[in-house]
C-alpha positions as CSV (number, residue, x, y, z in Angstrom):
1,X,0.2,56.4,20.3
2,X,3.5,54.5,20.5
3,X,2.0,51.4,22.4
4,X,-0.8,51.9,19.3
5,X,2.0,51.3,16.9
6,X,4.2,49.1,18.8
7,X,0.8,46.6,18.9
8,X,0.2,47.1,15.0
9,X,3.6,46.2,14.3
10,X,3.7,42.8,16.5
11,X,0.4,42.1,14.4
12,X,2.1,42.6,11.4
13,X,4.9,40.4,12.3
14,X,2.6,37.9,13.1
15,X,0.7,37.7,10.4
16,X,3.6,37.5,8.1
17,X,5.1,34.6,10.2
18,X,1.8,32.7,9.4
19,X,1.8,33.4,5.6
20,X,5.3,31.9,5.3
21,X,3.5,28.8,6.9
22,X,2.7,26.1,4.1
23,X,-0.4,24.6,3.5
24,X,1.2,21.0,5.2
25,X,2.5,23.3,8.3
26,X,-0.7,24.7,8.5
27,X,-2.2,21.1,9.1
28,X,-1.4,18.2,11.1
29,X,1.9,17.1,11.8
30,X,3.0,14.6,9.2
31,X,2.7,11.1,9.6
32,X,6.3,9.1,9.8
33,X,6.7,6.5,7.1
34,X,9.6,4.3,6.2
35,X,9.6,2.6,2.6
36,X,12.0,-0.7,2.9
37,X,12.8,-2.2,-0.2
38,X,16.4,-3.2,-1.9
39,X,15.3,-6.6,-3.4
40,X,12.7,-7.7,-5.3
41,X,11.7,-9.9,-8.4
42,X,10.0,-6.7,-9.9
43,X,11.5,-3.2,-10.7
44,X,12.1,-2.0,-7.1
45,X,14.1,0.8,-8.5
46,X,11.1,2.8,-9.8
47,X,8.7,1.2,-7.1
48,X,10.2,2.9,-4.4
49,X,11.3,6.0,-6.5
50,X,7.2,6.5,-6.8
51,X,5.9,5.3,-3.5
52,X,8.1,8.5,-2.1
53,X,6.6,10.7,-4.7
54,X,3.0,9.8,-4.0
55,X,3.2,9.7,-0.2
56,X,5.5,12.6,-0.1
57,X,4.0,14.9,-2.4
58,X,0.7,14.6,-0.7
59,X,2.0,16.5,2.6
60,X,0.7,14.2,4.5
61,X,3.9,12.6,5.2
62,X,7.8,12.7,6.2
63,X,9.1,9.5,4.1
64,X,12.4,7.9,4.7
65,X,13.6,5.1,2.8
66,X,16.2,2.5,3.8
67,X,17.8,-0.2,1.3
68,X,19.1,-3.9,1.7
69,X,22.0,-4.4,0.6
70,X,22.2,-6.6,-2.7
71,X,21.6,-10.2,-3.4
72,X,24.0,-12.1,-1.6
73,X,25.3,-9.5,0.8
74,X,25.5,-9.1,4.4
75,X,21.8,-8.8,5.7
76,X,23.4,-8.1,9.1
77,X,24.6,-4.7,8.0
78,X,20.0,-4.2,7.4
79,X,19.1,-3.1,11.1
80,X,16.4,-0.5,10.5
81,X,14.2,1.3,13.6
82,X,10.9,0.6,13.3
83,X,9.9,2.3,16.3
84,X,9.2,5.7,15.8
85,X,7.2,5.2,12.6
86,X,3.2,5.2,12.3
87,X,4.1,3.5,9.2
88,X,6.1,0.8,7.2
89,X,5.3,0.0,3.6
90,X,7.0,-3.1,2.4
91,X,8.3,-2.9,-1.0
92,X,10.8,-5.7,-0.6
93,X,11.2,-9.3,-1.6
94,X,14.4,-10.6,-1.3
95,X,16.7,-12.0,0.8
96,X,16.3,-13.0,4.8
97,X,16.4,-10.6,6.9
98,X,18.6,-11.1,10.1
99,X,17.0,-12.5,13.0
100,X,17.7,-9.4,14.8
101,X,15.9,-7.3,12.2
102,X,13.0,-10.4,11.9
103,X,12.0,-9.8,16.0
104,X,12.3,-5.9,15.8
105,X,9.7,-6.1,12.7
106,X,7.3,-8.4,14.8
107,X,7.8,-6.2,17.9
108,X,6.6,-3.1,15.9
109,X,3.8,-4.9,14.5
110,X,2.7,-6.6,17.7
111,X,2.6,-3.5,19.5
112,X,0.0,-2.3,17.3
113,X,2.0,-0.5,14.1
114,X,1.3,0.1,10.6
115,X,2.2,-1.4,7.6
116,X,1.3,-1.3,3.9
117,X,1.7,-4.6,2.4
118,X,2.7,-3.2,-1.7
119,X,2.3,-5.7,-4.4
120,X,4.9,-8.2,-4.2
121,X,6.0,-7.9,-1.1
122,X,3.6,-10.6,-0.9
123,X,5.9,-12.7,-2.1
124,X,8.6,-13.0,0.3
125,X,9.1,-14.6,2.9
126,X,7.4,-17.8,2.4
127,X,8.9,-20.0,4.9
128,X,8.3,-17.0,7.9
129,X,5.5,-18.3,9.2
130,X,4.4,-15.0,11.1
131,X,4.8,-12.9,8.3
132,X,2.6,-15.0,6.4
133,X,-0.2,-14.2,9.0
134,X,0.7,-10.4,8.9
135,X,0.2,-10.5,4.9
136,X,-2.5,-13.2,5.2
137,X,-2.2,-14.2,1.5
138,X,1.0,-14.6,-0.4
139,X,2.1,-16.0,-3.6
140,X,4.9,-17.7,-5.4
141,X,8.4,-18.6,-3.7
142,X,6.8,-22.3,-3.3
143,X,3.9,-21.4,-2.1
144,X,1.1,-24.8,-2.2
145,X,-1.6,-26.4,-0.1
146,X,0.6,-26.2,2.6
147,X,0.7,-22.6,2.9
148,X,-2.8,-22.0,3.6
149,X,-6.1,-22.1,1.6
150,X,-6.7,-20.6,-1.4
151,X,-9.4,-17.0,-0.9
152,X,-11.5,-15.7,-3.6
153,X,-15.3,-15.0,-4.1
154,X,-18.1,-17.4,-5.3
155,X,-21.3,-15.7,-6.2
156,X,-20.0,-12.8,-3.4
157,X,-19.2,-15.1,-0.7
158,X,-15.7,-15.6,0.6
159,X,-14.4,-19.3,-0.4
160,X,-11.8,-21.3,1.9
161,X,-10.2,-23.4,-0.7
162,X,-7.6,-26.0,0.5
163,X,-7.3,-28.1,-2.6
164,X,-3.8,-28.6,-3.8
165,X,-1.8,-26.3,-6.3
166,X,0.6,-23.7,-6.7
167,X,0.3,-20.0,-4.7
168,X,0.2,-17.1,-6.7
169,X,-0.1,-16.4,-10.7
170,X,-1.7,-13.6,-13.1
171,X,-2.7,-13.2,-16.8
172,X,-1.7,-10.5,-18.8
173,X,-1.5,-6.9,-18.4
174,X,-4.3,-5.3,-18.8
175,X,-6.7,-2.5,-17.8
176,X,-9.6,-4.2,-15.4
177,X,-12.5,-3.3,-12.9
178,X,-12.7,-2.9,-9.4
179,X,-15.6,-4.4,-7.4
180,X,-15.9,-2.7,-3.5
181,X,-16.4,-5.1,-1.1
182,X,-16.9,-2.6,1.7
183,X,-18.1,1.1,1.1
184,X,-18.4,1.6,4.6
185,X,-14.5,1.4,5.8
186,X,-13.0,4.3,6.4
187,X,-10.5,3.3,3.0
188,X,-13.1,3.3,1.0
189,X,-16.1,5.5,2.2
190,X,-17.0,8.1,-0.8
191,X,-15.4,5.9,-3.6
192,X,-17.0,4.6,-6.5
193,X,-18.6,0.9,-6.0
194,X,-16.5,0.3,-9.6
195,X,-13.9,1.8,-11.2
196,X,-11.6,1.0,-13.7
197,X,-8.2,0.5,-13.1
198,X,-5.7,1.0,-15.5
199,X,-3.3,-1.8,-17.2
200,X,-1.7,-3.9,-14.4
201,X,-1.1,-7.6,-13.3
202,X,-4.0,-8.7,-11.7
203,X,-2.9,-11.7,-8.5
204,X,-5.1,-14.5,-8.6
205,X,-4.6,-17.9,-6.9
206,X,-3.3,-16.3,-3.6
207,X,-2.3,-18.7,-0.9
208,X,-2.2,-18.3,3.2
209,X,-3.7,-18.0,6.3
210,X,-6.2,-15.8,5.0
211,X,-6.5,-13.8,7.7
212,X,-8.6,-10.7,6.3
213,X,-10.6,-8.6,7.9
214,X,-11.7,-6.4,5.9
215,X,-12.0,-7.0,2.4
216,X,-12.0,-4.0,0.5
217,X,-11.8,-4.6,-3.6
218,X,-11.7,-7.2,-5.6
219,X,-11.3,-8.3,-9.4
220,X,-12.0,-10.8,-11.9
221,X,-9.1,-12.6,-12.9
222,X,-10.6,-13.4,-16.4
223,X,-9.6,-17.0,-18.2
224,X,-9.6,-15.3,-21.4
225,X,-6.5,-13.4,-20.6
226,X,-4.5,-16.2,-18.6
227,X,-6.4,-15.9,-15.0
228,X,-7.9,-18.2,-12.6
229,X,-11.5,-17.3,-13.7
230,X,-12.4,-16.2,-10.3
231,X,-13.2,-13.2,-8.4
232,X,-9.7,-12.1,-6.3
233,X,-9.2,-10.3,-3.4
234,X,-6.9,-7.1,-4.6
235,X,-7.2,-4.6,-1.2
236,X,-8.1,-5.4,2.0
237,X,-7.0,-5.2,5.7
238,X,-5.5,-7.7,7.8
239,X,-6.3,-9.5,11.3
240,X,-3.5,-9.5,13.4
241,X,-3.8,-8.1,16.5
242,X,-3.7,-4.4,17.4
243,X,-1.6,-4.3,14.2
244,X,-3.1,-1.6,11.1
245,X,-2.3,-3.9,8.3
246,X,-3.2,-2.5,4.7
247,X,-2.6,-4.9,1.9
248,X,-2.9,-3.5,-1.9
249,X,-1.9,-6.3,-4.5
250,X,-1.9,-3.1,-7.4
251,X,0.5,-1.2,-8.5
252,X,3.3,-3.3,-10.9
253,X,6.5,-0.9,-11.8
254,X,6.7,-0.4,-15.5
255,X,10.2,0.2,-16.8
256,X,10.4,4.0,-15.9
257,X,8.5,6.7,-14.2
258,X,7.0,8.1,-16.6
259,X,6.4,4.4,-18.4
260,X,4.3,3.0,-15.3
261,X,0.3,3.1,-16.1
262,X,0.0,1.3,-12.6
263,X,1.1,3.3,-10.4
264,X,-0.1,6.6,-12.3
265,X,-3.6,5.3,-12.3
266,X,-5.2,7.9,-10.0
267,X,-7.0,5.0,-8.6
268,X,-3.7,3.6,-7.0
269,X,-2.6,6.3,-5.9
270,X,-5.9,7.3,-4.1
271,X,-6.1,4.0,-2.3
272,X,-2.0,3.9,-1.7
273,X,-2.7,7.6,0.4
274,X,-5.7,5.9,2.1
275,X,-4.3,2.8,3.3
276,X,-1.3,4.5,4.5
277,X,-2.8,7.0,6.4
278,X,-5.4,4.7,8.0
279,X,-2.7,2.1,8.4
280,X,-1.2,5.2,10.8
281,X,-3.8,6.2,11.9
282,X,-7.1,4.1,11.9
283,X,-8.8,6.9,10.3
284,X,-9.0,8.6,6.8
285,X,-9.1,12.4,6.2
286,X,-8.5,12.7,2.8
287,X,-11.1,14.1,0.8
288,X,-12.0,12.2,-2.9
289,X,-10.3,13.8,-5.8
290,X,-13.0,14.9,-8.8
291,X,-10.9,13.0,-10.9
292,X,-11.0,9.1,-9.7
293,X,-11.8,6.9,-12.7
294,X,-15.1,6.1,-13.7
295,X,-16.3,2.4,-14.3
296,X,-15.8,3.2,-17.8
297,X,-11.9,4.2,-17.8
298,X,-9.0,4.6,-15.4
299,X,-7.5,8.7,-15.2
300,X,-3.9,9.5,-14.4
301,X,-2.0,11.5,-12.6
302,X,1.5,10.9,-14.7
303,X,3.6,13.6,-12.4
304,X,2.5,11.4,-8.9
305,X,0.9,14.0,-7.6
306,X,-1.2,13.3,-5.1
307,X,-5.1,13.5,-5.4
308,X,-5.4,14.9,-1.9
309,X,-7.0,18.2,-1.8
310,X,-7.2,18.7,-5.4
């Protein structure tokens, strides 16, 4: 009878060491991401602020974030570690980095890790010729003709454009459609073909290599509203070697957290979790939330929390 109740009590114990468990403990280990941002020509301070809220509060990940210095300051003091993360996501454009931080990027990338290409991080770096070919279409900073060809759609065929003129622009804010491109990569399996996106700068007149491989969304850039009158490319993947490269032109800081349509459209922050985790990973577990916009109107999820599981 002891031994009885001796093996009732280990039970016990057991199963109350597994309730403590949370639901994230219960699941995978999380995926290792490192945010770098510190500079940039849009509001970095929220940007960052909300790409840790989204990727943290999924539970799919462990985020750490690490900061340039300012404008001006000593870039040499800038010496993350890639290594040991399944993912970077770039929310920086700034200053150079230091060569010694430059070859430990490519060496992460070359050797087959992830990275999430944010917004304008596509604007930096415009004289690195390799980074140009790990975003594979960049804007501003002097991009021209020089920089690569220009890459949007003509009656839903990729166009090669190397006339001459300026990389990178948008029209005004506004809420706008997304057309899929590919509903059969793993990003985008079980999404909506169209959905409406809510108010945001919408890229258009992207320059570079154009090196995508998969394109996954893309937009009109209406004239009406100060765009190039073309379909865009907005989400896609990149070709560069064994690298996961997941580039998502969405997602322009508004003045505060809770002032930032962007990046609470739950459409953003769907495909942010996506691309991430496939950019970790090469696959995508994430079920779709019930409440991803519709092609009539974009839905919200104001707090950042994340659409996974719910």
């Amino acid at each position: 009878m002891k031994k009885f109740y001796r093996i009732l009590t280990l039970i016990t114990i057991a199963l109350c060491t597994l309730a403590t468990f949370s639901p994230a403990e219960a699941r995978q280990k999380k995926m290792k991401a490192l945010i770098i941002s510190g500079q940039n020509n849009h509001n970095w301070q929220v940007s960052h602020r909300v790409l840790r809220l989204i990727l943290s509060q999924s539970e799919l990940f462990e985020v750490d974030i690490m900061l340039t210095p300012s404008q001006g300051g000593d870039m040499s003091k800038f010496n993350p570690e890639f290594e040991g993360y399944d993912v970077v996501v770039l929310d920086y454009n700034g200053d150079r980095w230091s060569k010694t931080t430059d070859q430990k990027f490519l060496q992460y990338v070359k050797k087959g890790g992830g990275v999430v290409v944010y917004h304008a991080a596509d604007n930096a770096f415009a004289e690195w010729e390799e980074f140009n070919k790990i975003i594979a279409l960049g804007g501003w900073e002097g991009r021209n003709e020089k920089s690569g060809p220009y890459y949007y759609l003509m009656n839903g065929i990729a166009v090669l454009d190397n006339g001459p003129g300026v990389g990178g622009s948008h029209g005004a804010q506004r809420d706008y459609p997304m057309h899929c491109r590919n509903a059969k990569h793993p990003i985008t399996k079980g999404l909506p073909d169209n959905w409406m996106h809510a108010r945001d700068e919408m890229y258009d007149r992207m320059r570079g290599p154009a090196n995508i491989k998969d394109l996954l969304y893309s937009g009109y850039a209406d004239a009406k509203t100060g765009g190039s009158g073309r379909e865009e490319p907005l989400v896609f993947t990149v070709d560069y070697g064994k690298a996961r490269i997941f580039h998502i032109m969405l997602g322009h800081a508004g003045p505060t957290l809770d002032d930032n349509p962007a990046m609470q459209c739950t459409g953003f922050q769907v495909l942010l979790l996506r691309g991430t985790e496939w950019a970790a990973t090469g696959k995508v577990k994430q079920p779709i939330p019930a409440d991803f916009p519709t092609d009539k109107r974009p839905s919200f999820r104001h707090a950042y929390k994340a659409p996974y599981g719910k």
